[in-house]
Each structure stands twice: as structure tokens, then as C-alpha cells.
C-alpha positions in Angstrom: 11.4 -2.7 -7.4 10.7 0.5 -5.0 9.3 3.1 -6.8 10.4 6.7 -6.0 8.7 8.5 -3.6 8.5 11.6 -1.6 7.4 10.7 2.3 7.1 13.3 5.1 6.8 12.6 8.3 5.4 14.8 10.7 5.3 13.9 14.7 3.1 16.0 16.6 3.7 16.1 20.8 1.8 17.0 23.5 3.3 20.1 24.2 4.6 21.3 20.8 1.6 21.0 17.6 3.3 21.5 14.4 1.4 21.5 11.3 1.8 19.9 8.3 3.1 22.6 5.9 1.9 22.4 1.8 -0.2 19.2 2.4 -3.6 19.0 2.8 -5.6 15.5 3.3 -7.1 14.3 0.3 -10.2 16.3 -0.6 -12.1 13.2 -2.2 -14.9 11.9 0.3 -15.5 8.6 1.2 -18.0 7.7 -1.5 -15.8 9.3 -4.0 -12.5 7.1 -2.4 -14.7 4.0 -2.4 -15.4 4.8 -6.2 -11.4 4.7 -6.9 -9.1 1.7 -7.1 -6.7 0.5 -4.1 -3.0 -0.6 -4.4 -0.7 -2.7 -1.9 1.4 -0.5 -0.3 4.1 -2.6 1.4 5.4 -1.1 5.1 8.5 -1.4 6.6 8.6 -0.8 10.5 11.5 -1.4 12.4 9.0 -2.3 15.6 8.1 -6.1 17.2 5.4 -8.3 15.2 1.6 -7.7 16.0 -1.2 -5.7 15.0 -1.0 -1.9 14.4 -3.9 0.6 13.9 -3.6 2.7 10.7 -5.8 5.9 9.5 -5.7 6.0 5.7 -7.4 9.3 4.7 -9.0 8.9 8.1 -10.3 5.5 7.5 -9.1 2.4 9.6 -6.8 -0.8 9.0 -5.6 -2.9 11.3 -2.7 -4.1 9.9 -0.2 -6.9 10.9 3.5 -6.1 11.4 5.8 -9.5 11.0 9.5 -9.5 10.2 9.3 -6.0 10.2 7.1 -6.1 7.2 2.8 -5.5 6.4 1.2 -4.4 3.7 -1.7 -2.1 3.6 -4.4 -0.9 0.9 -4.2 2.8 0.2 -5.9 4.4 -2.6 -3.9 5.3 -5.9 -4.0 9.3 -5.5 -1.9 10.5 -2.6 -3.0 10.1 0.7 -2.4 10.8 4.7 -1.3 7.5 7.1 -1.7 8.5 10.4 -0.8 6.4 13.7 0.4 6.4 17.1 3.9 6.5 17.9 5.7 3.7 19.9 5.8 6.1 23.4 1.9 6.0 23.3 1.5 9.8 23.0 3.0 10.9 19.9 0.8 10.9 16.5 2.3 10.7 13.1 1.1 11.7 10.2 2.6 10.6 6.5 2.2 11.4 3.1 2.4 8.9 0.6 2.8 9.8 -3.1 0.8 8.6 -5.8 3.4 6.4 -7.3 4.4 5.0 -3.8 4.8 1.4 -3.4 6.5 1.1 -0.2 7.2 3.1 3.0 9.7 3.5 5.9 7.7 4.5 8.8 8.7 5.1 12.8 8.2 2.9 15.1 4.8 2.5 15.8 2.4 1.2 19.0 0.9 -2.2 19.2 -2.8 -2.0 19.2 -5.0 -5.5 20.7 -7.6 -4.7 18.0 -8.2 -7.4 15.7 -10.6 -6.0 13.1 -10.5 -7.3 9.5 -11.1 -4.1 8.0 -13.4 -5.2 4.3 -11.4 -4.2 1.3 -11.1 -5.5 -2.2 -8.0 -4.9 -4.6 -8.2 -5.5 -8.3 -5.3 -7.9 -9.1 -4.7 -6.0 -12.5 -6.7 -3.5 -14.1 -7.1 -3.4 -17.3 -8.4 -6.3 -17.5 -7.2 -9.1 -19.6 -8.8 -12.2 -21.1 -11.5 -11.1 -19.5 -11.5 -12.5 -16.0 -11.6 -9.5 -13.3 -9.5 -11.2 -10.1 -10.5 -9.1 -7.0 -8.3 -10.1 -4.0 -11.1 -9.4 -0.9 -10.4 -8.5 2.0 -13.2 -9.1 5.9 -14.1 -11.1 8.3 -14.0 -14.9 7.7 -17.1 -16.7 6.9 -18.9 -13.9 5.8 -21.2 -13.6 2.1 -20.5 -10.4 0.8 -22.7 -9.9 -2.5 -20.2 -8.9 -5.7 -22.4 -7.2 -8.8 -20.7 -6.3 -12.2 -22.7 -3.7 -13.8 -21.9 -2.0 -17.3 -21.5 2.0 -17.4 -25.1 2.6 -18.1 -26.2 0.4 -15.2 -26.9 -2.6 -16.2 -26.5 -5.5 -14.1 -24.0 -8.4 -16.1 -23.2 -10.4 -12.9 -24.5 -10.9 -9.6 -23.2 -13.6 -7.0 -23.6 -14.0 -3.4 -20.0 -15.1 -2.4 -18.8 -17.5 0.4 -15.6 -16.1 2.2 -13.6 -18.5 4.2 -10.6 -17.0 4.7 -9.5 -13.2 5.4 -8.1 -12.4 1.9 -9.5 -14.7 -0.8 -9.0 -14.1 -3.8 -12.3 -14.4 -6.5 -12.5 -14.6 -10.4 -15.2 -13.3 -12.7 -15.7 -14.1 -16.0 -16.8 -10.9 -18.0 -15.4 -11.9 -21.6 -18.5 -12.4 -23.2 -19.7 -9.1 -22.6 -18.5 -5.6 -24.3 -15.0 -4.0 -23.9 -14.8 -1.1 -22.0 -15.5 0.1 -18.5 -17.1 -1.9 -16.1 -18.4 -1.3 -11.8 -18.0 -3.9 -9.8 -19.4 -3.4 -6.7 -18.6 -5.5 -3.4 -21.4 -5.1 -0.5 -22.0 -7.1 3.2 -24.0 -5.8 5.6 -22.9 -1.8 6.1 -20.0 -2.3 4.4 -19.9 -1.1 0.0 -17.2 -0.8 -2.0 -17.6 -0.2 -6.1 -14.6 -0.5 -8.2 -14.0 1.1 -11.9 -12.8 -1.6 -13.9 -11.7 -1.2 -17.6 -12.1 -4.4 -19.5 -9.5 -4.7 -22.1 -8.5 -7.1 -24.5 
């Protein structure tokens, strides 16, 4: 099911700069964004498979165009995509909607860059039963260090992972501990990423 959804598009050229009228890029900085949940947001690109270079809010994905298909992590408030148009020259900027799910876009250019791009997505929040699944996203064999603290701080879990693939997903076991809201922050090397999670019933 497609949710509803507003999307601009706006192409700037070389010689004409039009600006983007009643949007503004998200105010929230990138500690505050990190702070926030991700969603999927699946794209649909009429454009030939391979690797594209996204700017979400001005950070980067590499994302993988197949059948006309990827899928991308965007934070849940509204935000700016921005790429490169197919000719090369043109940039494009998009809004997408808070309640967007999936997006039409131009044509965009193929990029050679292969960068996993580290990411985790909470595969349902609240939490039920009380297993946080956390679908993470970064280079293959990599340890990335995953701590569950409660709201005051405390640490409840603290495991130094072993990543094989590019997107694996991990399970935590946090029913033993009280209901409410959890952080659960995800950290290799200069990459951190902490996640509000509400543990429910």
C-alpha cells in the first residue's frame, strides 16, 4: 500500500537557478537526526540498474537501483533527497513527506561509488514481546558495538557484534527489563547512531 504523499521536484540548470519555494531543509542537525528513527522509503526510477548517490538532508547513501526499484533509509519527519540528474549537470532536489513510503523520481546518474553507508532501522517500534530487531546496515565484516541503555542512562545491554553481510538483521532481548523508553545506540569506529525505542507490551 502507497501512502499519500506530496513530492516536489525541483531541477536546477546551469544557466537558470530556481529556488525551492515554501520548503526549507530540515532544521534538525545531525546529532538530533541520528537521535530520531529511520523508515524504508522504497524508490522507483525509471533509469538502468547500478548504484546511485543520494543526499538525505545532506547526508550520503549509495543506493542500488535494480528493476527499476531501491530502497533507501530516510528519517521519519520530512526531508530533502537530492541527486544528480541523468545529463550529468542537472541537480534535483525532492521533498518527501512525513508519511511518504515510496517515491517516483527522474532519471538519475550512475555513480561508481560503492560505499555501504552504516545505518540501522528498527524493524517495529513499539516494541513487542520484548525483542528490539534492528535491521543494520555497513560494511561487511565489520564489529560495530550495540548498547541498550534505559532513559536515565543506565547501561542494560552491551554486545560487540559480528557483521557478515551488508544488512543483517540482529535481535535483542530486553523483556526482562522495565516498560518504557529505551536508547539503543549502534557505534564502529567514527560512525554512531542512537535510536529511541519504546518498549511495549
Amino acid at each position: 500500500m502507497i501512502i499519500k504523499r506530496r513530492n516536489f521536484i525541483q531541477i536546477t540548470t546551469l544557466s537558470l537557478a530556481t529556488a525551492m519555494s515554501g520548503f526549507t531543509p530540515s532544521p534538525f542537525s545531525k546529532q538530533a537526526v541520528d537521535a530520531i528513527n529511520t523508515k524504508a522509503l522504497t524508490i522507483n526510477m525509471s533509469a538502468d540498474d547500478g548504484n546511485y548517490a543520494f543526499l538525505v538532508d545532506g547526508q550520503k547513501q549509495i543506493i542500488r537501483i535494480s528493476n527499476h526499484t531501491g530502497s533507501m533509509n530516510v528519517p521519519e519527519h520530512a526531508c530533502i533527497l537530492e541527486y544528480t540528474a541523468a545529463d550529468g549537470k542537472n541537480k534535483i532536489s525532492v521533498y518527501i513527506d512525513q508519511g511518504t513510503s515510496q517515491s517516483f523520481l527522474l532519471p538519475g546518474m550512475r555513480t561508481d561509488e560503492t560505499e555501504v553507508v552504516w545505518n540501522t532501522v528498527l524493524l517495529g517500534n513499539p516494541v513487542r514481546g520484548g525483542k528490539i530487531l534492528a535491521a543494520i546496515t555497513g560494511p561487511n565484516n565489520t564489529h560495530p558495538v550495540v548498547e541498550i541503555t534505559d532513559i536515565q542512562g543506565r547501561t542494560l545491554i552491551k554486545e560487540r557484534l559480528t557483521k557478515t553481510k551488508t544488512e543483517e538483521e540482529f535481535e535483542f532481548d530486553v523483556q526482562r527489563y522495565a516498560k518504557g523508553v529505551l536508547l539503543m545506540k549502534i557505534s564502529y569506529e567514527n560512525f554512531s547512531q542512537t535510536l529511541k525505542v519504546v518498549h511495549g507490551n
